[in-house]
TINU-330882 format. One record per residue (C-alpha): residue in three letters; z, y, x; residue number from 1. Coordinates in pm, 1 decimal. Example, Ala and Ser with C-alpha at 12.3 -4.5 7.8 and 13.67 -1.06 7.14 Angstrom:
   resn         c3         c2         c1   resi
    ALA      780.0     -450.0     1230.0      1
    SER      714.0     -106.0     1367.0      2
% end
This chain:
   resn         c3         c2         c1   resi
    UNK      992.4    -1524.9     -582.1      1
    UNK     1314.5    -1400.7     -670.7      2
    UNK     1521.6    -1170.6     -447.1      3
    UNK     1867.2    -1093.1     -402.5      4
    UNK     1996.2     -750.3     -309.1      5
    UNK     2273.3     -656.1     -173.8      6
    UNK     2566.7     -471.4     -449.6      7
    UNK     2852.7     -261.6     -338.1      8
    UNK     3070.9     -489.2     -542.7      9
    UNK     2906.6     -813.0     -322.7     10
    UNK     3026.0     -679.9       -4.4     11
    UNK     3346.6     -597.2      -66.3     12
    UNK     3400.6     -946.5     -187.0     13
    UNK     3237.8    -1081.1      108.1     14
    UNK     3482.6     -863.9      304.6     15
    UNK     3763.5    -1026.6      119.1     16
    UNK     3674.8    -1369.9      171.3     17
    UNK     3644.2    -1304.6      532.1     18
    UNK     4021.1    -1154.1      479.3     19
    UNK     4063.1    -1448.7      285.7     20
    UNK     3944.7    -1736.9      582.0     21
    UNK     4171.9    -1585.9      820.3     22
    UNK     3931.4    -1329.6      939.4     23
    UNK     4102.0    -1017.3     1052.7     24
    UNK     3959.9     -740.1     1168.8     25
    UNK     4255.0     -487.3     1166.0     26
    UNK     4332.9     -225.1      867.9     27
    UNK     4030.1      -61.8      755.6     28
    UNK     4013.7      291.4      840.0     29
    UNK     4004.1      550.4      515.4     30
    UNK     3611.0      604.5      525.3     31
    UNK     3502.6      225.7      486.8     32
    UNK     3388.6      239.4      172.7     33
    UNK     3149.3      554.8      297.8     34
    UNK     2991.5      292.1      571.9     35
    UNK     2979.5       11.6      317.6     36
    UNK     2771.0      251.1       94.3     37
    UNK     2550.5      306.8      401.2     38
    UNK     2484.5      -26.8      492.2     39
    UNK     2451.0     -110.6      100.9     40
    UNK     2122.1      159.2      131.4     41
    UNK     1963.0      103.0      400.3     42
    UNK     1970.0     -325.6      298.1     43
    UNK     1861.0     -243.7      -68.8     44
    UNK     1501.4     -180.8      -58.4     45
    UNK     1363.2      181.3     -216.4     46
    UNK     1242.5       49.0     -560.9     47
    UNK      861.1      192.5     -626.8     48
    UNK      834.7      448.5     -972.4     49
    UNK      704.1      362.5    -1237.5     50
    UNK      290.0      279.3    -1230.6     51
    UNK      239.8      135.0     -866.3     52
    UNK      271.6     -141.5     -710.5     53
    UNK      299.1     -313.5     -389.9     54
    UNK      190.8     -619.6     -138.5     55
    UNK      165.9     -724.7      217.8     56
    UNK      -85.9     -806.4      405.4     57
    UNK     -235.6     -762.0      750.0     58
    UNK     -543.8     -557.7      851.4     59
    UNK     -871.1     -742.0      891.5     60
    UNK    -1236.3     -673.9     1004.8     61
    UNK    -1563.1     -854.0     1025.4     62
    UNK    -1625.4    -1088.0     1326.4     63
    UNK    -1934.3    -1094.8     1446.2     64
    UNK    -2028.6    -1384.2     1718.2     65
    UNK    -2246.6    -1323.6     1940.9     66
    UNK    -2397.1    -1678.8     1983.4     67
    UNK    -2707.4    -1794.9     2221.1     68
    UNK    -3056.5    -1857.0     2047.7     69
    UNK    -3185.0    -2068.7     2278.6     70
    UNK    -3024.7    -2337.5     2560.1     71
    UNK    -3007.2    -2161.0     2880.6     72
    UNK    -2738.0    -2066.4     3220.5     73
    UNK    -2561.7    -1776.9     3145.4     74
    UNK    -2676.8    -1511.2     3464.6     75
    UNK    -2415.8    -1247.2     3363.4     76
    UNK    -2140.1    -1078.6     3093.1     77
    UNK    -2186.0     -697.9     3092.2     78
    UNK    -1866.1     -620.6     2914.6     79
    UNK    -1528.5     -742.8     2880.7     80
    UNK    -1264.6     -806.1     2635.8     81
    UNK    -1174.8     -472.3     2480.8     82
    UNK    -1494.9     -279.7     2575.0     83
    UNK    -1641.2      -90.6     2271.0     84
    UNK    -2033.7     -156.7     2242.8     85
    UNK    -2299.9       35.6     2087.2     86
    UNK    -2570.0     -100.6     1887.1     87
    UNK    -2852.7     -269.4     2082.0     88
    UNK    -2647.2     -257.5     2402.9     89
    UNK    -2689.9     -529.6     2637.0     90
    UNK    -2431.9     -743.2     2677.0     91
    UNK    -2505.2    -1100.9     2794.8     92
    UNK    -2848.3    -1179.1     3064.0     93
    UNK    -2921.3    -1550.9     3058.6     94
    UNK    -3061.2    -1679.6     3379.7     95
    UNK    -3502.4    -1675.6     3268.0     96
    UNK    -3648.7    -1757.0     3587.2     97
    UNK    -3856.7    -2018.5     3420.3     98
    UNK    -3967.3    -1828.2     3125.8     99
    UNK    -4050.6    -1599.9     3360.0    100
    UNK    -4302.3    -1793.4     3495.3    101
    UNK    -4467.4    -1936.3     3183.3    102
    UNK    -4492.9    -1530.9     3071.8    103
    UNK    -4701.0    -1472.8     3414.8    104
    UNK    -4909.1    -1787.9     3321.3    105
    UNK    -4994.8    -1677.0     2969.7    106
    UNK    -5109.4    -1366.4     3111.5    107
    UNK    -5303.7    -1511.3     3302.9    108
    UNK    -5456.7    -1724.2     3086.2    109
    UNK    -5502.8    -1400.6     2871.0    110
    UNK    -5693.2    -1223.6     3174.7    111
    UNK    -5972.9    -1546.7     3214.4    112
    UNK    -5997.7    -1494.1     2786.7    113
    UNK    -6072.6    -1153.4     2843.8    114
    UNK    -6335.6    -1249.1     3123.6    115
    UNK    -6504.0    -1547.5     2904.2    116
    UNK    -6533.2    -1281.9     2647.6    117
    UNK    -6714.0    -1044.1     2884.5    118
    UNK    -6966.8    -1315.5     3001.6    119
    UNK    -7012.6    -1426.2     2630.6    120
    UNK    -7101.6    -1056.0     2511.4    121
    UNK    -7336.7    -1057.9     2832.7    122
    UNK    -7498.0    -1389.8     2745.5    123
    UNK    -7522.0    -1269.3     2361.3    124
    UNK    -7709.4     -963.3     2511.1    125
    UNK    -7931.8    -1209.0     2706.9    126
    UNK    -8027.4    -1438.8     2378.9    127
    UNK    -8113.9    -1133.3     2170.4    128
    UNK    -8333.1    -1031.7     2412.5    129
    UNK    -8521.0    -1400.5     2453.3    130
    UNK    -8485.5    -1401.5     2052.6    131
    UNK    -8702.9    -1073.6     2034.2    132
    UNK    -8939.7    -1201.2     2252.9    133
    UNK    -9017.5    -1523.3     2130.9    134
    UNK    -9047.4    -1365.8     1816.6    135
    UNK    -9315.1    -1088.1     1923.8    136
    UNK    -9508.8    -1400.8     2100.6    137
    UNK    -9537.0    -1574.1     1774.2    138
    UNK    -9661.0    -1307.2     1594.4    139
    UNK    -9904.6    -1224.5     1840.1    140
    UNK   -10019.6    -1608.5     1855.2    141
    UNK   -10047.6    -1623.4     1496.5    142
    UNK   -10242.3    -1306.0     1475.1    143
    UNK   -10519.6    -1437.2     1752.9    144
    UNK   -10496.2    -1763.6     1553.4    145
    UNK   -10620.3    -1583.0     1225.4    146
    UNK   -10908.7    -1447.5     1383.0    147
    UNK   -11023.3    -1731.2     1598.7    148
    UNK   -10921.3    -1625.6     1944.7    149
    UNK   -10605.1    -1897.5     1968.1    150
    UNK   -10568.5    -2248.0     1920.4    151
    UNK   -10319.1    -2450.6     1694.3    152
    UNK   -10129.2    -2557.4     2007.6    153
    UNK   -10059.7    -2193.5     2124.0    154
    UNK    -9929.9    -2112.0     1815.4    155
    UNK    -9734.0    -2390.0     1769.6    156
    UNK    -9596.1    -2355.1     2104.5    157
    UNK    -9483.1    -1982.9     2031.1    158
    UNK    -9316.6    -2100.2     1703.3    159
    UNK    -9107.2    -2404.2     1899.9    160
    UNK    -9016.7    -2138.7     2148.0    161
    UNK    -8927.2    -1908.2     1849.6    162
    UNK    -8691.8    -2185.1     1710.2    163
    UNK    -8547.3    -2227.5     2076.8    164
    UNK    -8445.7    -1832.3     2073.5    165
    UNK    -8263.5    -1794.7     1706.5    166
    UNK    -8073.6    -2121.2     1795.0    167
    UNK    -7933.8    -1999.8     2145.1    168
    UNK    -7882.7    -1664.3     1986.6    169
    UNK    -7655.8    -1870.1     1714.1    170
    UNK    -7485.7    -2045.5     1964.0    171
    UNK    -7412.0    -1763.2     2211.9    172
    UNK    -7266.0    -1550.6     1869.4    173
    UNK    -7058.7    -1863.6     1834.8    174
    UNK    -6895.0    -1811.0     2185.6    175
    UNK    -6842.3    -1498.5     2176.8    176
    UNK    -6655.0    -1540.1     1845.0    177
    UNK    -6440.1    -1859.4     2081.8    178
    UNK    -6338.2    -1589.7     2373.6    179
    UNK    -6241.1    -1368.6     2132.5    180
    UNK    -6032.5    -1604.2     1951.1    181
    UNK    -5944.8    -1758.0     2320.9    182
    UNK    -5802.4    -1419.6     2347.3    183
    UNK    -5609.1    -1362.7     2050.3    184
    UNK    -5445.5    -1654.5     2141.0    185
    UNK    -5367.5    -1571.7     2498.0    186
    UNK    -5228.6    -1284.9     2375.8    187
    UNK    -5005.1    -1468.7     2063.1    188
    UNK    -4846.6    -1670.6     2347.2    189
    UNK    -4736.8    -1373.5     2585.4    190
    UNK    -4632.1    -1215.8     2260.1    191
    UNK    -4379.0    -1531.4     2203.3    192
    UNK    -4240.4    -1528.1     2568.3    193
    UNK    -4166.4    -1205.1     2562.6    194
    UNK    -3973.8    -1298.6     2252.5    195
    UNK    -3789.2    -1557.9     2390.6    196
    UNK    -3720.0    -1368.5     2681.1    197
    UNK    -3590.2    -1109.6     2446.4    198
    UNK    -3328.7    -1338.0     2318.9    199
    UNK    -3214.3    -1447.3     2580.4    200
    UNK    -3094.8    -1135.7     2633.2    201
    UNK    -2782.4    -1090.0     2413.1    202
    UNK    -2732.5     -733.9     2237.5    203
    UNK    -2420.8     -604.4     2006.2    204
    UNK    -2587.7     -609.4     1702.8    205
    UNK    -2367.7     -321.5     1554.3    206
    UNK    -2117.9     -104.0     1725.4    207
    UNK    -1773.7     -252.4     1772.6    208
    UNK    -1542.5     -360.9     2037.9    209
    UNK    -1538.7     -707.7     2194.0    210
    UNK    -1262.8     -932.5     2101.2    211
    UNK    -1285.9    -1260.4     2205.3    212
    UNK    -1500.1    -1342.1     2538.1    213
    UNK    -1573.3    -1744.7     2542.1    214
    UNK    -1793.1    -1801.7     2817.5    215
    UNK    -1842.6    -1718.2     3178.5    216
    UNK    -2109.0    -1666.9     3392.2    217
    UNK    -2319.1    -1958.1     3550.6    218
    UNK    -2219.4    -2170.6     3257.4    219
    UNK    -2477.3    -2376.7     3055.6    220
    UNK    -2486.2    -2342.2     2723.3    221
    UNK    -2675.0    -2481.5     2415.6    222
    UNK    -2835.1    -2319.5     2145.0    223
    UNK    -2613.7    -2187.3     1909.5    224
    UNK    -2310.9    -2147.8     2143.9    225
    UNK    -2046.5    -1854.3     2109.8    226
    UNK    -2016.3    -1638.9     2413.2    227
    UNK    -1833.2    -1361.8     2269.6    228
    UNK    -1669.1    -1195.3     1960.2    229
    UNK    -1754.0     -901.8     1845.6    230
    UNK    -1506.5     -659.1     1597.1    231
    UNK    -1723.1     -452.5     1337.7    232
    UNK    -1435.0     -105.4     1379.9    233
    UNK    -1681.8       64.4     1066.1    234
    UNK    -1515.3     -217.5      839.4    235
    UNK    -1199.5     -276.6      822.7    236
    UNK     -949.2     -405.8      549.2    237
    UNK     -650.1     -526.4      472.9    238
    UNK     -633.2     -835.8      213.6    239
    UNK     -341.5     -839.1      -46.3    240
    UNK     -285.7    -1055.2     -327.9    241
    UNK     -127.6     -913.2     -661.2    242
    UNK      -70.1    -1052.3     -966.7    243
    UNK     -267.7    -1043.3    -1288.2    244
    UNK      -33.1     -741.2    -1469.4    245
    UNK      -91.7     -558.8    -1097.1    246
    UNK     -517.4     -660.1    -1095.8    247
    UNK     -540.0     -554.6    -1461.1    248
    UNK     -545.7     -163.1    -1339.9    249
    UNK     -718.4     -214.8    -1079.3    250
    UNK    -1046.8      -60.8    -1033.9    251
    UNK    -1340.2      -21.8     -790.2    252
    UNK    -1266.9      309.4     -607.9    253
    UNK     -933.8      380.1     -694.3    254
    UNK     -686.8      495.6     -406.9    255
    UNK     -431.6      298.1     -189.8    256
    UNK     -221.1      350.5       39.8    257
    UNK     -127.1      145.1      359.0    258
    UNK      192.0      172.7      582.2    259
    UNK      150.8      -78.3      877.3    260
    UNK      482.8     -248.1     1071.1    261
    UNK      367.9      -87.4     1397.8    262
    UNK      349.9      276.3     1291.5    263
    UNK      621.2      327.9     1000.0    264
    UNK      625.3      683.7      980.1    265
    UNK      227.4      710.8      924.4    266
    UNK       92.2      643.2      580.1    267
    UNK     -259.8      545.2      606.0    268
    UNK     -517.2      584.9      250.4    269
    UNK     -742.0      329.2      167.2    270
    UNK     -966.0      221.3     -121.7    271
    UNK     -997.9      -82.7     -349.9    272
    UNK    -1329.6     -216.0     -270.3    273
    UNK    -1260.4     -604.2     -439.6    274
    UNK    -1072.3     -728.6     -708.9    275
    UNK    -1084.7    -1096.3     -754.7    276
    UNK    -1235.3    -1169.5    -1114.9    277
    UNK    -1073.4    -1484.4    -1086.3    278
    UNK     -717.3    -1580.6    -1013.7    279
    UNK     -625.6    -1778.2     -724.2    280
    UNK     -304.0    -1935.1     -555.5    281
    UNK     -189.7    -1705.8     -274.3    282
    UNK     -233.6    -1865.5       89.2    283
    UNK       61.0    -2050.8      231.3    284
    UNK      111.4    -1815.3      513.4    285
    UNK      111.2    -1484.7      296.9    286
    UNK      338.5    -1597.5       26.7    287
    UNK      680.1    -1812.8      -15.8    288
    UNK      654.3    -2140.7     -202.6    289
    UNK      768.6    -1985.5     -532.6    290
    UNK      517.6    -1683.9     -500.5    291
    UNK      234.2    -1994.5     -431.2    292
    UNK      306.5    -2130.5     -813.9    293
    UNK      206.8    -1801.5     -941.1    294
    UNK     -175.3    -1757.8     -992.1    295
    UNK     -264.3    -1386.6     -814.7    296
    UNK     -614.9    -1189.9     -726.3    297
    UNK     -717.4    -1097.8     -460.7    298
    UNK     -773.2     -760.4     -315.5    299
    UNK     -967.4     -608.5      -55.1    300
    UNK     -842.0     -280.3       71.6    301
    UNK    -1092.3      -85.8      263.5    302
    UNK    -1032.1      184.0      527.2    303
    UNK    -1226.8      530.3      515.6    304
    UNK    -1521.7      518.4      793.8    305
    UNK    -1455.8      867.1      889.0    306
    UNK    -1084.2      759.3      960.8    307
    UNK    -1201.2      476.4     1105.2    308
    UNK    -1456.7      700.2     1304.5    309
    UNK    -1157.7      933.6     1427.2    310
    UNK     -899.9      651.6     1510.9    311
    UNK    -1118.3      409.4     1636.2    312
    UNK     -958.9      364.5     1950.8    313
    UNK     -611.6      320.5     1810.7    314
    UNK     -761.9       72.1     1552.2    315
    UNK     -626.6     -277.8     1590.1    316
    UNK     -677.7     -567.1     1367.1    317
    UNK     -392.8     -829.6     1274.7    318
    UNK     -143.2     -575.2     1265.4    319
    UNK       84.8     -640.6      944.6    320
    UNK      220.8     -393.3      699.4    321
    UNK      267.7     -308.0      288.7    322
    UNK        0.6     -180.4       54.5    323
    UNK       70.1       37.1     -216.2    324
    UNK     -100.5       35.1     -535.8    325
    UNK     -153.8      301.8     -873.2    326
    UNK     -154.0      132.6    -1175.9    327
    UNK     -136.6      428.6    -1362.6    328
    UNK     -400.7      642.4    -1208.3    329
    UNK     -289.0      976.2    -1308.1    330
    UNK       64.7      905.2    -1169.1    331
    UNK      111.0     1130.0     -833.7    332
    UNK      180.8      975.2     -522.4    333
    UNK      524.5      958.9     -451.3    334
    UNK      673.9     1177.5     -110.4    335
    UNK      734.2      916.8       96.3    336
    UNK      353.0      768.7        1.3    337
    UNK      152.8     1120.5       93.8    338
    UNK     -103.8     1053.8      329.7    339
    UNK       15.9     1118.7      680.4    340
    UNK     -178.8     1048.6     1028.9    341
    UNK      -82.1     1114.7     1361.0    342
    UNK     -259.3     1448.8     1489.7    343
% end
C-alpha cells in the first residue's frame, strides 16, 4: 500500500488553489506558515528508526465454550456476562430430577447385591460344612466296609452323598462369585450416574471472565449446545501480519511492544510467541486491497501473565492498536516505545 503524506510545499499549493477557486479567507496573518508547519507534524506520521518495525492489529484471547454434554432443561445460570470465574466453579445446574432417580435406583440395586452376597457367603459356609461331612461318612463307611462290618450299599450310599456335597459346594462358590460380580456392577452403574450428573453440572474449566451468555434458564437444550463463552484473561494476544523482510528477524522470545487506540499514552510489552513459517495473504479486514497482493506472516504477540495477572480487570479483548517490532535486536527501544503502564 502506498501512502501519501502531507509536504509543506503541498499545502501551500492547496492553499493557493483554494485562493485560486475563489476561496477567500481574508489576508493571512504573519505566523501562517508557523500553523501550517504544525498541522504539517502532527498529519505526517513519526517515521520508526532504523531496525523496527510496525503493524496493527487488535488484541485477542482464547474462547472457550462452555457447551452441554448431554440433552437436558437448563435449571439455572450462576454468573453473568462479565463475571470473572475460577477454575472448577459452578456455573450452569441443568434440571436432573430424573437422573436423580435412576442414581437412587442403582443404589438400590447395589444394596440387594450386597445382600445376595451375604446369603451366598452364608450358603457357601453351609455347603462346606455338608461337604465335610459327607466326606467323614464315606470314609467311615469304607473303613467298616474293609473289615466286614458294612455293606456295599452303605458305602455306596455315603459316596453318592459325597458327590452330592462337592457339587453344591461348587455351585454355592459359583454364586458367591455372581453377587460379587452382581455387586461390582451395581456399583459401575451408580459410578456412571454420578457422572452424568456431574456433567450436567457445567464448571469454568479455567479461570476467565464470561463473555458471551447464550442461553437462559428453563430452556431445553441438546447435547452439544453453547450456553456461554468463556475468555481465557492468562492468554492473550494480539495478531499482526508483517512481511517477509519484517518475519526474517523475527524470533521466538524476542520483545514487542504494543500501544492500543484506547490507551495512547501507555505502551504495553509483549513477546513473539509465533511466526508463520509460511507466507500467507493478509485477511481482508486487516489490510487494504494493495497490502492483500503482498504475501505476509503471521505473528502472534503474546502478553506477559504477570501483566495480565495485575491488569486483569482492565483487560479487554477486541480493542485495536499498533505493534512494534526489533529487527535488529540490539537496537534500544526508542523514548516514545519504553514500557509504560498505568500505576
Amino acid at each position: 500500500m502506498t501512502i501519501f503524506h502531507p509536504t509543506r510545499r503541498g499545502v501551500r499549493l492547496f492553499s493557493a488553489l483554494c485562493l485560486g477557486a475563489g476561496i477567500l479567507v481574508g489576508p493571512l496573518p504573519a505566523h501562517a506558515d508557523d500553523k501550517f508547519d504544525k498541522l504539517i507534524q502532527k498529519l505526517m506520521p513519526k517515521r520508526l528508526p532504523e531496525g523496527f518495525a510496525s503493524a496493527n492489529g487488535r488484541l485477542e484471547s482464547e474462547q472457550v465454550e462452555i457447551a452441554t454434554k448431554l440433552a437436558g432443561r437448563i435449571a439455572e445460570v450462576l454468573v453473568k456476562e462479565g463475571d470473572e470465574v475460577e477454575k472448577g466453579q459452578l456455573l450452569v445446574k441443568m434440571d436432573v430430577s430424573d437422573i436423580q432417580a435412576q442414581l437412587r435406583a442403582a443404589e438400590a440395586q447395589e444394596r440387594r447385591a450386597v445382600q445376595s452376597k451375604a446369603v451366598a457367603e452364608a450358603l457357601l459356609l453351609q455347603r462346606e460344612s455338608e461337604q465335610k461331612l459327607a466326606a467323614q461318612q464315606l470314609g467311615r463307611a469304607e473303613a467298616l466296609f474293609e473289615k466286614g462290618f458294612s455293606t456295599a450299599e452303605i458305602r455306596d450310599q455315603r459316596q453318592a452323598a459325597q458327590n452330592v456335597a462337592d457339587a453344591a459346594l461348587i455351585a454355592a462358590k459359583a454364586n458367591l462369585n455372581d453377587a460379587a460380580a452382581a455387586i461390582d456392577a451395581a456399583r459401575a452403574e451408580v459410578a456412571r450416574i454420578k457422572t452424568v450428573l456431574d456433567d450436567m453440572e457445567l464448571k469454568a474449566p479455567r479461570r476467565g471472565r464470561i463473555q458471551y451468555k447464550l442461553a437462559q434458564a428453563g430452556e431445553v437444550l441438546g447435547a452439544g449446545s453453547r450456553v456461554l463463552t468463556l475468555v481465557d484473561l492468562t492468554d492473550v494476544y494480539m495478531t499482526v501480519f508483517v512481511p517477509a523482510k519484517v518475519a526474517t528477524y523475527l524470533a521466538y522470545g524476542d520483545d514487542a511492544r504494543l500501544i492500543l487506540d484506547a490507551i495512547p499514552q501507555y505502551v504495553v510489552p509483549a513477546k513473539v510467541t509465533f511466526v508463520a513459517s509460511e507466507a500467507q495473504f493478509t485477511p481482508k479486514a486487516v489490510e487494504t486491497k494493495d497490502e492483500r497482493e503482498k504475501l505476509m506472516f503471521r505473528v502472534k504477540l503474546t502478553l506477559p501473565p504477570d501483566l495480565l495477572r495485575k491488569y486483569e480487570r482492565e483487560v479487554k479483548t477486541g480493542v485495536r492498536g499498533m505493534a512494534y517490532l526489533r529487527t535488529l535486536r540490539d537496537k534500544p527501544w526508542p523514548n516514545n516505545l519504553q514500557v509504560k503502564l498505568p500505576q
